[in-house]
N, C-alpha and C positions, 0 to 999 in steps of 0.2 A: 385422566383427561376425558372430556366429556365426550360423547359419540360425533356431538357438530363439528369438532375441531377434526375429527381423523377423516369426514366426511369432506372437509374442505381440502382438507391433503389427499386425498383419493382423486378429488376433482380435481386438484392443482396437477398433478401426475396424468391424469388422463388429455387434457386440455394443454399443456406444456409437453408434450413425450417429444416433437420433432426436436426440438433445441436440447431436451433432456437426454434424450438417444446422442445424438451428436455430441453433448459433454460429457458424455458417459466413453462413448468412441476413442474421445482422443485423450482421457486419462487413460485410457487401457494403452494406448497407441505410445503415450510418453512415458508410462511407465514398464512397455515392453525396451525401451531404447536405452531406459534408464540399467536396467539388468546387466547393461552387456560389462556394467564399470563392475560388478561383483568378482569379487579374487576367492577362490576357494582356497582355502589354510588348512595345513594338516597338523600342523609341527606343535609341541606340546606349550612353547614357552611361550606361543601365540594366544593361548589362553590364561596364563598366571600375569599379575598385576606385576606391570615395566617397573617398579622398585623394591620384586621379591629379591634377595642376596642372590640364588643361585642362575636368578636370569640375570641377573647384571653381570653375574661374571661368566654367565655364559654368552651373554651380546657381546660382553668387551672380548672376550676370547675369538668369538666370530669375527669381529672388526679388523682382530691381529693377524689371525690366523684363518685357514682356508681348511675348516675340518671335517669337511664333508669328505665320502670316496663314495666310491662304483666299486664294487668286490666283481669279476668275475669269475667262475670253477671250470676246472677244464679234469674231467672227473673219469674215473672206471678205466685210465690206460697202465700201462708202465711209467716208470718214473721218465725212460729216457723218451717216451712217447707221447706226454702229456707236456713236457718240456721242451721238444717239435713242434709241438702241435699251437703251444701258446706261443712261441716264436711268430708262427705263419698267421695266429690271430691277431697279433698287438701289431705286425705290418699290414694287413687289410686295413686295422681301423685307421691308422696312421696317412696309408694311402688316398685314405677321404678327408682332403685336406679342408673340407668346410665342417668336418667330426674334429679332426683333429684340434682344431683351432679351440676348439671348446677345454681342451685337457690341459692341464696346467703342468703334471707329471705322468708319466705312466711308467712303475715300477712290477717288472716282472721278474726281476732276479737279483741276488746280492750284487754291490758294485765291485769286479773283483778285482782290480788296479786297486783303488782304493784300500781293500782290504790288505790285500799282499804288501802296498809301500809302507801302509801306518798300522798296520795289524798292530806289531809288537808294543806300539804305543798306547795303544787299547788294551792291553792284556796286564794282569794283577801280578806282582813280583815272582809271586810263586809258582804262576803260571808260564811266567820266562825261563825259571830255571828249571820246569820241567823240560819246556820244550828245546833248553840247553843242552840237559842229560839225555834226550832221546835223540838229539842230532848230533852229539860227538861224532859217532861210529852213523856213516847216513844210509846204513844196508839194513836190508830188508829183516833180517836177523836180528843182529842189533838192538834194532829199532822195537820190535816187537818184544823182545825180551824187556828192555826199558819202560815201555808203556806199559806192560804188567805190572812190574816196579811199582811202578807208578802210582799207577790202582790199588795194588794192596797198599802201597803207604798210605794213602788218602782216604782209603776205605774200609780196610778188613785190619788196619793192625791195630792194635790202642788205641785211640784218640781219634780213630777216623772219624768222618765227617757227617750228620744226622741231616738229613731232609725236615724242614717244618715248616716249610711253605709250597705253593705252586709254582713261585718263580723258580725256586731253587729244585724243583722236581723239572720244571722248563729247560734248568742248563744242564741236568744228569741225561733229561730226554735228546739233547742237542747232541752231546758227548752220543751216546747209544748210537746217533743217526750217523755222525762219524764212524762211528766203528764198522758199522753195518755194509755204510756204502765204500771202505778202506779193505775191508774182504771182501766184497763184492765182484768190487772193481779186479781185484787179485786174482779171482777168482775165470771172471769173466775173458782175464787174458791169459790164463794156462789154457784155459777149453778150447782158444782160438778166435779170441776177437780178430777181425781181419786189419783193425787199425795198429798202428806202429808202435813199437815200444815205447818209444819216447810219448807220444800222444798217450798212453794208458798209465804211465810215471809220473806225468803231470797232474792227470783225475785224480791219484791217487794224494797225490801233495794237496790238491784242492780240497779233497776229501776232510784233509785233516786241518789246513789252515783255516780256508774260508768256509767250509762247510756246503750244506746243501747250495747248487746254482740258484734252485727256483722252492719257493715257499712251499713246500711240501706238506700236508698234513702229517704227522706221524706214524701214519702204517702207509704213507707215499699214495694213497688212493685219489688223493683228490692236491690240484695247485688250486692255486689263488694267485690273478692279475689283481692289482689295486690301482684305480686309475683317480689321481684328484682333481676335480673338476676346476675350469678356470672361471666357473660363474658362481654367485651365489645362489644357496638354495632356496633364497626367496625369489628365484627368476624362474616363476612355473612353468610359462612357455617354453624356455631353452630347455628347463629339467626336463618335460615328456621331450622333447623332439629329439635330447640327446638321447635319452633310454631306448624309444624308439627305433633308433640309428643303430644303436649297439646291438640289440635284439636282431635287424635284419641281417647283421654280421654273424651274431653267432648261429642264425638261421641256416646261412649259407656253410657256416663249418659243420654244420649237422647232418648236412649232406654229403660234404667229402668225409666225417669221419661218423660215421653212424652211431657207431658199433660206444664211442666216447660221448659223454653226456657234458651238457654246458649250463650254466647258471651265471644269472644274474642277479647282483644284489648291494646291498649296502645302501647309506642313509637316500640317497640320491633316486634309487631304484625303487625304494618303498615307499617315499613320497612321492613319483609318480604315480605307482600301483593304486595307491592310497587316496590320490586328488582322483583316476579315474573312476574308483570305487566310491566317493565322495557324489560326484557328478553323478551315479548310477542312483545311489541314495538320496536323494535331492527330490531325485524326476517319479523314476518309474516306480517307488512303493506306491504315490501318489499316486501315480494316472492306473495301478492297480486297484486300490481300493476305489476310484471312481467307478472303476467298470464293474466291481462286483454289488457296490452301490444303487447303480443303474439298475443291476438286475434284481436286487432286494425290490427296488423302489416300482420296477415294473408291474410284479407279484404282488407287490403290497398297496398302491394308490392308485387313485383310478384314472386317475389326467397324464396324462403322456408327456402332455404341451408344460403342464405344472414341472412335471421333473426336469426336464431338460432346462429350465426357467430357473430352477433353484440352481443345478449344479452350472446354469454358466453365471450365475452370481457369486456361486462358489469361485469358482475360476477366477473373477475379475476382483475379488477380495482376494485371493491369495496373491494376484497381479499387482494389485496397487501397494500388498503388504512387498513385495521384490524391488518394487518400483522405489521403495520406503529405502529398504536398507538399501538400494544402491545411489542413494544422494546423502545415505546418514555417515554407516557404520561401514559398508562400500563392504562386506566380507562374509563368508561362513566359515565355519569352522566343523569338526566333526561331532560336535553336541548339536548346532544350528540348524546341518544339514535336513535334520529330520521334520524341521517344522512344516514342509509341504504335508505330508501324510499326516503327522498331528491336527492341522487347518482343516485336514477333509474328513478328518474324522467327528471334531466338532463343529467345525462352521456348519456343515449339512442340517447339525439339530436345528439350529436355527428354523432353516428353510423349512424345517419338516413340518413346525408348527403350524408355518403361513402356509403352504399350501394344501395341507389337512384341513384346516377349517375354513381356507378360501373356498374349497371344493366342495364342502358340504352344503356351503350355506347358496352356491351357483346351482347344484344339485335342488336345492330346494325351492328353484324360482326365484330367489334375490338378485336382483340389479346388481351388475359385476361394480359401480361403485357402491352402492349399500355394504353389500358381500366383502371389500374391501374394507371398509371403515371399519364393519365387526370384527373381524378378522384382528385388525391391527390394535384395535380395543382390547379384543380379550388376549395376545399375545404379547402385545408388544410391552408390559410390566413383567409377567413372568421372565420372560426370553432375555430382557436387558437387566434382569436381575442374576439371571443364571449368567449369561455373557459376563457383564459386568463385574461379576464376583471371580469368575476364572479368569478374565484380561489382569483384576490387581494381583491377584496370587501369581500371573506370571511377571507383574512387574513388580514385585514384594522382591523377587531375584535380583533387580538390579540393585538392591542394598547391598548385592554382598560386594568382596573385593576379588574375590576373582573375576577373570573376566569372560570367560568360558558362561559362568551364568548370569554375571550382567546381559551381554549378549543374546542367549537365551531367553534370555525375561524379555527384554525388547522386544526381540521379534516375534513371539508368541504371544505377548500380551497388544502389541500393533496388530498383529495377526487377525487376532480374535474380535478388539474394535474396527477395523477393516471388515472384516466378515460379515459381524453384524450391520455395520453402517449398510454395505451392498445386499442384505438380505432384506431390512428395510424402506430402500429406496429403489436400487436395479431390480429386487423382483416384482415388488408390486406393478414397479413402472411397466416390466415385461408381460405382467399379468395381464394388466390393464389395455396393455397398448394392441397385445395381439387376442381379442375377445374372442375371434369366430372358433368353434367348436371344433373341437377334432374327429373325424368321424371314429364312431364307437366301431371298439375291435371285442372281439370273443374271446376276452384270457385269461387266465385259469388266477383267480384272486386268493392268498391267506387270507383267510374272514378272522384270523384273529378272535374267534368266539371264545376261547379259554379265557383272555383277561377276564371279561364280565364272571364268568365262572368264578376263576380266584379271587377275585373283589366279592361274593358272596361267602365263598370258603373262608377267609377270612374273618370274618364275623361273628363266625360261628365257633364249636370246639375246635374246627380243622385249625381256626389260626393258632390259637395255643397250641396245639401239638410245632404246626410249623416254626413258631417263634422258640420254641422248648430246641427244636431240632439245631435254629440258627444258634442259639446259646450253647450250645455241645460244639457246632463246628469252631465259634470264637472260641472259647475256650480252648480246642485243641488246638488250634491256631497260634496260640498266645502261648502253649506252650514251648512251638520251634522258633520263637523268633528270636529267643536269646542263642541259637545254634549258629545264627545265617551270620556267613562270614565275607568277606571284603577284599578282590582281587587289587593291588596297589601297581600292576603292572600294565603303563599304559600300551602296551606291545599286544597285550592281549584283548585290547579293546577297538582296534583295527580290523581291517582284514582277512582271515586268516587264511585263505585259500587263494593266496597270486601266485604269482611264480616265483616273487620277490623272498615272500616268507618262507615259501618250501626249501629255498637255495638256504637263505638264514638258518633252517634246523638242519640244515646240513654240516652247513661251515660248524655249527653247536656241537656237533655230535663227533664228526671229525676231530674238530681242534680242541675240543673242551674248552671250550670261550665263548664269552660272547662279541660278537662283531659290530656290537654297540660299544664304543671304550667312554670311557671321562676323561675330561683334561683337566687342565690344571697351567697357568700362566705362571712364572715366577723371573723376577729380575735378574737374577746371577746365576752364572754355574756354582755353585757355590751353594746356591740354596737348591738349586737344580738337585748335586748331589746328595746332597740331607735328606730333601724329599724323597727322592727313589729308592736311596737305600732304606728308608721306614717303610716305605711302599711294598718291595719286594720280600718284605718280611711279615705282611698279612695276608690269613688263609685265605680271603675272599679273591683275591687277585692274582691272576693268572699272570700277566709278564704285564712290565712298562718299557713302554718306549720312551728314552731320556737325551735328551742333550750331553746327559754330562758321561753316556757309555761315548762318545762321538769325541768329548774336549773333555779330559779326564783333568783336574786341576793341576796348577803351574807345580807346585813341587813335587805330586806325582810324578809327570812329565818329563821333569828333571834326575830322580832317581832312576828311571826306567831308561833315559838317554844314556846318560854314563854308565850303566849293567850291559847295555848294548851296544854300545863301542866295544870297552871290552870284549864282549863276545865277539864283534868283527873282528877286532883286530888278531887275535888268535884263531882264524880259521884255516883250517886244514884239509886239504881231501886226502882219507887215506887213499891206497891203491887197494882199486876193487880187487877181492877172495871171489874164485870161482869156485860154488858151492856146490861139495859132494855128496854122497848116499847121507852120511851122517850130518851133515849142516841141516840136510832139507828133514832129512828125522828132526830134530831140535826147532825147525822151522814150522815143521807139522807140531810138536808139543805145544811149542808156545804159541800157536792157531787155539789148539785145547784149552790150553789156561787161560788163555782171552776168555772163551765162551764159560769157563768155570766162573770168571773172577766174576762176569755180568751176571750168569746166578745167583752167585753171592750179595753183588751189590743191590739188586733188585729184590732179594729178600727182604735183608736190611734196611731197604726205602718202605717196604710195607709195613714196620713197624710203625711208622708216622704214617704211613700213605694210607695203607690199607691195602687187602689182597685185590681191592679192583681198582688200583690205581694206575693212570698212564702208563707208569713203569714196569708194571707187570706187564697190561698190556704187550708193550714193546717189546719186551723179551720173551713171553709169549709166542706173539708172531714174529719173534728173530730165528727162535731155536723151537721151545713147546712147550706147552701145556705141564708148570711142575707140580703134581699135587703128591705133597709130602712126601714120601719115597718112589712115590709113583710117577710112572710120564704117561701126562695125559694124549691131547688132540699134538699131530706135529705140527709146526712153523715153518718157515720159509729154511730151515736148517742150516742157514746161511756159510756159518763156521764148520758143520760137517760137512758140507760142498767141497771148500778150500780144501780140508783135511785129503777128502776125497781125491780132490784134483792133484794133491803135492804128494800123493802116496804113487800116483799110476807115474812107470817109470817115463814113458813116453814125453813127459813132456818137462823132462830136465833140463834139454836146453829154452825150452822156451822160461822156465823160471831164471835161470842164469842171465837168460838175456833181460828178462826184467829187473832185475839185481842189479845187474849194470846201470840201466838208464835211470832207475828208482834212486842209488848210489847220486849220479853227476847230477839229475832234477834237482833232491832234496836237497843238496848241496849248493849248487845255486839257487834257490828258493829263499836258504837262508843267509845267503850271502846277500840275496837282492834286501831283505827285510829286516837284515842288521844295518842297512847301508843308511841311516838316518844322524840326523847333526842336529837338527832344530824343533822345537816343538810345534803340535799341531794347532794351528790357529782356525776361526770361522771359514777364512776363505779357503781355505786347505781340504775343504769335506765338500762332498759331490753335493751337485746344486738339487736333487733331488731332497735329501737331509736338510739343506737349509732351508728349503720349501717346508719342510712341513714341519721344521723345530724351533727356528729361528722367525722371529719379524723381520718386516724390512728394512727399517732401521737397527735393528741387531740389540735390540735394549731390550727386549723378552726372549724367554724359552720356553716353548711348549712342551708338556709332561701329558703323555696317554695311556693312561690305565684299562686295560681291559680285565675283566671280571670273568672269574670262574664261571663253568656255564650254570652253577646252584642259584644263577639270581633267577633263574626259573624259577622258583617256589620263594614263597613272601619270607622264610625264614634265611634265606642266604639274600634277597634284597635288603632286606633290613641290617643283614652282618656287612655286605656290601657298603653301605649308606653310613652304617656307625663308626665300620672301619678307616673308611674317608674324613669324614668330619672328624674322628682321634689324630690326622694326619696334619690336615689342613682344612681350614672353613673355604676355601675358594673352588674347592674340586668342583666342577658340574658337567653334567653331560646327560644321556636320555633316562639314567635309573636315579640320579639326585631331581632329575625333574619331574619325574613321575609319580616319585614319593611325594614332591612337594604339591603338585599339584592336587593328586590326592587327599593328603592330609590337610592339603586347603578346603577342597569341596567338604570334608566328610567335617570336619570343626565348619564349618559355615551353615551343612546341611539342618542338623538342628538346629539354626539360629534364622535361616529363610523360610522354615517349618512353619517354626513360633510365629514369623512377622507374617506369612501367609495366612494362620491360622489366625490371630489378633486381626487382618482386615476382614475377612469372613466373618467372623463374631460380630465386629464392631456395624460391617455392612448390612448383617441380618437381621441384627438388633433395630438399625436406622428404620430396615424394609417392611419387617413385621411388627413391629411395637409390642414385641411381644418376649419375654422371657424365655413360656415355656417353650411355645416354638422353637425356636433359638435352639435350647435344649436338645430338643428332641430333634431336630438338624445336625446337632453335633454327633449324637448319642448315633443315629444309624450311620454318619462319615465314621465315626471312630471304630461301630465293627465292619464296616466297609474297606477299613484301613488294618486291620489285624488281619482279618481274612487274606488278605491281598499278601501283605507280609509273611503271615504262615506260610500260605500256599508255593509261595517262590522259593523258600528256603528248600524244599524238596526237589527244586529245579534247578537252580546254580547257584554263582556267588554274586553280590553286590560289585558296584564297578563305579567308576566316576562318572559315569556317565549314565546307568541306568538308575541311580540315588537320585537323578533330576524326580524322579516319579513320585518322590516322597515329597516336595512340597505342592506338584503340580496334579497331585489328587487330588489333593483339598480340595481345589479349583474346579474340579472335572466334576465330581462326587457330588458337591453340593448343589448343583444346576440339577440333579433328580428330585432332592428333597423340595427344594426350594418349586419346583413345579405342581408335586405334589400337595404340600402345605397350600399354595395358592388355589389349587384346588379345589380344596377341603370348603373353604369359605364359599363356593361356586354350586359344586356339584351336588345333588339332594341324596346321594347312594353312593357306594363303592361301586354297585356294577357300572353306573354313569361315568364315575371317573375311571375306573379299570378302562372303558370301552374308548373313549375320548383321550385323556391324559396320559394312563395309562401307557394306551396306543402309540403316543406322539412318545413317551420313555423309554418304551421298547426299541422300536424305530428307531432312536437317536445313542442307546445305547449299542446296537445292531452296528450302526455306521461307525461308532465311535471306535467300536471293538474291529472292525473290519480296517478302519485307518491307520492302527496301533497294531492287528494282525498283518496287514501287509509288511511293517516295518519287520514283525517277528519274522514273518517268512524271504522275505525279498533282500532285508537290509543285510550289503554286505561286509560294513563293520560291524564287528562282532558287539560292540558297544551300544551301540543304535538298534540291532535285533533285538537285545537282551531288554533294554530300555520299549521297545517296542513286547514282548512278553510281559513286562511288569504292567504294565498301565491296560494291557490285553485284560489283566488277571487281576486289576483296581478297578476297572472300567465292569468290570463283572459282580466284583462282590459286593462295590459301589452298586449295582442295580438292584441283586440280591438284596441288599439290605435295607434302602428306600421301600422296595415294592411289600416287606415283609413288616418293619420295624412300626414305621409310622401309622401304616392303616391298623395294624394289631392294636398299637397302644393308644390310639385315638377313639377304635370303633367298640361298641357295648351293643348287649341285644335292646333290641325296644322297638314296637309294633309299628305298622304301617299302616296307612290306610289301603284298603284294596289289598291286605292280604299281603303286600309285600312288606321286608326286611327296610326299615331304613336306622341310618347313622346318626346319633344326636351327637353332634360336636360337644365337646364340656363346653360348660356356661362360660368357664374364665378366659375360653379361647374365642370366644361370640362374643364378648365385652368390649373384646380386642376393637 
């Protein structure tokens, strides 16, 4: 465009500012009101396309079923202390009955009516006629002689029983916890519990029927409240207000119990953690790099009034890019989120252009319209070449089908034309409008004297050695990039320091699970059962929760009725034996054999288990440390206590009197739980159970698999994921979505590469009419782009979200070359363009790497940091490579007039 034409748009801008100000005003004003409609999004299936298989069946799951929870821990007490203590928690939160309303269930302990009337109806044939043969005789003697029985039949004779799963390690751990807490309890009432016999006869029957009261981890250190919310998790406002609620509850028990530690967690809790961390991500990397921006821009340009001028055009481009999505797309997401600090990282170059050579040419006595016109003459091709070329590469992303980087593309590529448009029109306008001078301050300027330096060095041998050197680093560069590896877990691209997730490696470490599970929707008990029993037969999965342990099928139902009548109907109580010196000897052996027979069975499980499995663990810290004929560390001794207590004579009648009421309990216990006629139907099971198993209309059942805690590491998510889909195609939940989304981005990432890299060619091709340029465009992106890749491989791993870097370098990288190149045709020396071009690349590489460095440092998903490091570390070799590549292979010696060094362009590039 001709000089007249930028000269009449100078004047147009100067002579229009009052109506121009004022329509400037209240786009900024409408699209501040426009923001407030933005929803920030964590959840992963908010990013994969509404017709991937694993999100449909994870919506339709959602629609049935309510599978969010709130986990809270109530951690570091005793069993019966932790189990008080959550008592007194789940009534505070209850007592707020605008919290309350929000919970749909809250489950803190086995239902134990339930259990006791329909137990037997739950339990496996074999299971009946043990607990037949250990209740004939219902004394304490007896009893324990038969449960040994028991165990060696099942386990140490012939044909005992092989562990080859974690479910099946989950019900020998289940068993252990019985035992533990059935001497305990025994235990605790020889020494002198001060509660009554009959109250410590019933623990003890609970012990063994229903089992733990309250969800105990397995060394009893830590419960778990599970609480199901009555909103959904797409209602963000409820989600923090509720987490918020809970948190001042368990503020308040932190205070009466110090000494016990409280966590909160689960999907509910992380997505709040998550959207607040989102919201932090959004704002502050942004108005971080602005400030260090400022101070670059102090040090480095000489108008004050200039910079304040560029960055609140930044501003109002990133405002109108807010103003955008929130009448478009109405949303961010956690890849989105980052686009404020991206914007300021490159919108700024822009500005840096126009107000560099605004200032020079005002510096030099030009009329601040002249000064203008040239200004926009000589910037305004390069600027919306480089703009232009990075706007389509970030809208080459909305080709793909995910939607994670459609969105992305979007607003990053609006962003950028946004930016541009306000740097061309709000700053000049600003320029223009406010002319009078600022008075001159005394401050300490980079004079930037080295460029011109390296723009002669170059010329000379210095560049070949430096061009030799840049070939050594690509090279070794290119050699780590087939190393760099690929994190597929989006858990790890979050957060990693809430409070949320520190509770999650807890409940991990404790329970060996994950407290992420999968479901799985299926129409019949029936198929309910097929599914779980293949389920709880693969290594990757720690226990399911099924419908069909709850409605065990019609003919089972039927065989286990008439086994238990019978049993009722022959029930007997003998007359209780007051037990002598020699009963309570035999009483104490078979205390011993118990703790033998769990050595032995716990051996036995580490053939399949391994010697660091649960079940060692457990027995371990039941009795101690077995290493091979030797006794390691002790345990809690549990069974040599009892041994202990049943040995001192003193407390003979207090055993006798337990015998007694242990005798008439277990007696009526099992008098109450043979008392059954009819089989167990939907309505018959606590409304808790049918909340979270059942639909409403009763035509599905929910299946919950939780996963070993190995889907930590990509090679047990992947046995996880395979294992699933050998079961059934409909399983989903956060690790079948993570995987997918995943292996969506990374199959798409080279294909939005390619289309990025195809409009960059095609656009540079248009811009320069020139081949070899073109070429040598590509040639220093490409070692700008190895560099960048080697160098991170030594720094972590790839992620779904920092792989955006890979097509959105292209975009970034090429606005140096491409300034440069234009250049070349302009400037009569290297040191002219070093000192000038140069200048304005450093500068915009400076801010770019500061916008991308804030993210590294500030951003507190882990995703967005890392993505923020990559493009740190593109943004860099990308400069590296421009300022070396192009001038090397451009510039040859040839004489000057006056003695100095100048550049002959090749001919074929001067044809151009």
């Amino acid at each position: 465009m001709k000089i007249e034409k930028w000269r009449d748009y100078a004047l147009f801008l100067q002579r229009r500012k009052i109506p121009l100000l004022i329509t400037v005003a209240l786009l900024g004003i409408l699209s501040f009101f426009s923001t407030g409609s933005i929803e920030m999004k964590t959840r992963i299936e908010d990013m994969l396309p509404e017709d991937n298989p694993i999100v449909k069946s994870y919506t339709a799951i959602g629609d049935e079923f309510n599978t969010s929870s709130i986990l809270l821990t109530v951690e570091d007490g005793t069993p019966e202390e932790m189990g008080r203590v959550a008592d007194e928690l789940v009534a505070l939160l209850k007592d707020d009955h605008d919290l309350a309303a929000n919970f749909r269930a809250v489950r803190t302990k086995m239902d134990r009516d339930f259990m006791i009337d329909k137990g037997f109806l739950l339990s496996e044939m074999e299971d009946l006629k043990d607990f037949k043969n250990m209740t004939e005789n219902p004394a304490l003697l007896p009893f324990l002689t038969s449960l040994n029985d028991n165990l060696e039949a099942a386990w140490l004779n012939d044909g005992g029983d092989d562990i080859n799963s974690p479910s099946e390690e989950q019900d020998l751990l289940d068993s252990f916890n019985q035992m533990e807490n059935f001497v305990h309890n025994i235990t605790n009432w020889i020494q002198g519990d001060e509660r009554d016999a009959r109250y410590a006869a019933d623990n003890l029957i609970d012990s063994l029927f229903v089992g733990d009261a309250y969800f105990y981890s397995p060394d009893y250190k830590m419960l778990i409240i599970q609480i199901s919310p009555a909103f959904s998790i797409g209602d963000r406002k409820q989600l923090s207000n509720v987490i918020d609620s809970i948190k001042e509850k368990t503020a308040l028990m932190e205070k009466l119990y110090p000494h016990l530690v409280f966590g909160v967690s689960g999907d509910i809790a992380q997505e709040a953690d998550e959207e607040a961390a989102l919201g932090f991500d959004a704002l502050y990397p942004a108005l971080a790099a602005l400030i260090v921006i400022l101070f670059l821009f102090y040090f480095s340009l000489p108008s004050l009034r200039s910079i304040l001028f560029a960055l609140i055009a930044l501003a109002l481009g990133i405002l109108f890019d807010l103003g955008l999505i929130g009448v478009t797309i109405k949303e961010l997401n956690m890849i989105t989120s980052s686009f404020g600090a991206l914007l300021v990282g490159l919108g700024i170059d822009f500005g840096i252009h126009i107000i560099t050579r605004y200032g020079d040419s005002v510096e030099q006595g030009i009329s601040p319209v002249e000064a203008m016109a040239r200004t926009l003459k000589a910037t305004v091709p390069p600027v919306s070449i480089g703009g232009i070329t990075t706007a389509l590469a970030f809208f080459a992303l909305c080709l793909s089908k995910t939607k994670g980087f459609v969105q992305f593309g979007f607003v990053a590529g609006s962003g950028i034309l946004l930016v541009l448009f306000a740097m061309f029109t709000i700053l000049p306008l600003l320029l223009l409008s406010f002319k009078k001078k600022a008075v001159q301050n005394k401050r300490i300027r980079i004079s930037y004297s080295f460029l011109p330096a390296w723009g002669r060095a170059l010329q000379g041998k210095a560049g070949i050695s430096v061009m030799a050197v840049l070939v050594l680093l690509t090279v070794s560069a290119a050699i780590f990039i087939p190393s760099i590896s690929y994190d597929y877990d989006m858990r790890h691209i979050g957060p990693q320091n809430t409070p949320s997730k520190a509770t999650e490696n807890r409940i991990m470490e404790a329970y060996e699970l994950s407290p992420f599970p999968s479901f799985l929707s299926v129409n019949s008990l029936e198929e309910a059962e097929e599914v779980t029993e293949s389920l709880r037969k693969k290594r990757s999965v720690s226990t399911v929760s099924s419908p069909s342990d709850y409605l065990p099928s019609p003919a089972d139902q039927n065989q286990r009725i008439e086994y238990i009548k019978e049993w009722h109907k022959n029930l007997t109580l003998p007359e209780a034996d007051r037990l002598g010196n020699d009963e309570i000897l035999e009483l104490s052996d078979e205390v011993q054999r118990l703790e033998w027979n769990v050595i032995e069975i716990a051996d036995i499980s580490s053939v399949n288990l391994g010697d660091e499995s649960r079940i060692i663990e457990k027995r371990d810290s039941m009795i101690r440390e077995i290493l091979g004929a030797q006794a390691g560390e002790a345990g809690r001794e549990v069974f040599q206590k009892l041994i202990a207590a049943l040995n001192d004579p003193a407390a003979k009648e207090r055993i006798n009197l337990l015998n007694s009421e242990f005798q008439k309990s277990l007696f009526e216990r099992v008098t109450r739980m043979t008392s059954v006629d009819s089989a167990l139907s939907i309505s018959d099971l606590p409304q808790s159970i049918r909340d979270e198993m059942i639909s409403r209309e009763g035509s599905s059942f929910l299946i919950t698999v939780y996963p070993t805690d190995d889907i930590q590491n990509r090679v047990g998510m992947f046995r996880f994921d395979s294992e699933m889909l050998n079961v059934h195609k409909g399983i989903t939940g956060t690790i079948p979505l993570s995987l997918a989304l995943s292996k969506e981005i990374l199959s798409e990432t080279g294909t939005a590469a390619l289309a990025v890299l195809a409009v960059v060619v095609f656009f540079l091709l248009i811009t320069f009419k020139s081949l070899i340029k073109t070429l040598l465009a590509m040639i220093s992106l490409a070692v700008g782009f190895i560099l960048m890749i080697g160098s991170y491989t030594l720094l972590g791993e790839m992620n779904l979200v920092n792989i955006l870097a890979i097509p959105l370098i292209i975009g970034i990288a090429i606005d140096y070359n491409v300034h440069i190149i234009h250049s070349l045709d302009r400037e009569k020396s290297f040191e002219t363009l070093m000192a000038s071009t140069g200048k304005s690349i450093l500068l915009s590489a400076l801010t770019t790497m500061i916008g991308f460095g804030s993210l590294a440092l500030l951003g507190t998903f882990r995703g967005i940091a890392t993505l923020g490091i990559l493009l740190f570390l593109g943004t860099l070799s990308a400069l590296i490579s421009s300022l070396i590549i192009i001038p090397v292979i451009l510039s040859r010696q040839g004489e000057k007039k006056s003695g100095e060094k100048r550049i002959y362009i090749q001919e074929e590039l001067h044809e151009q």
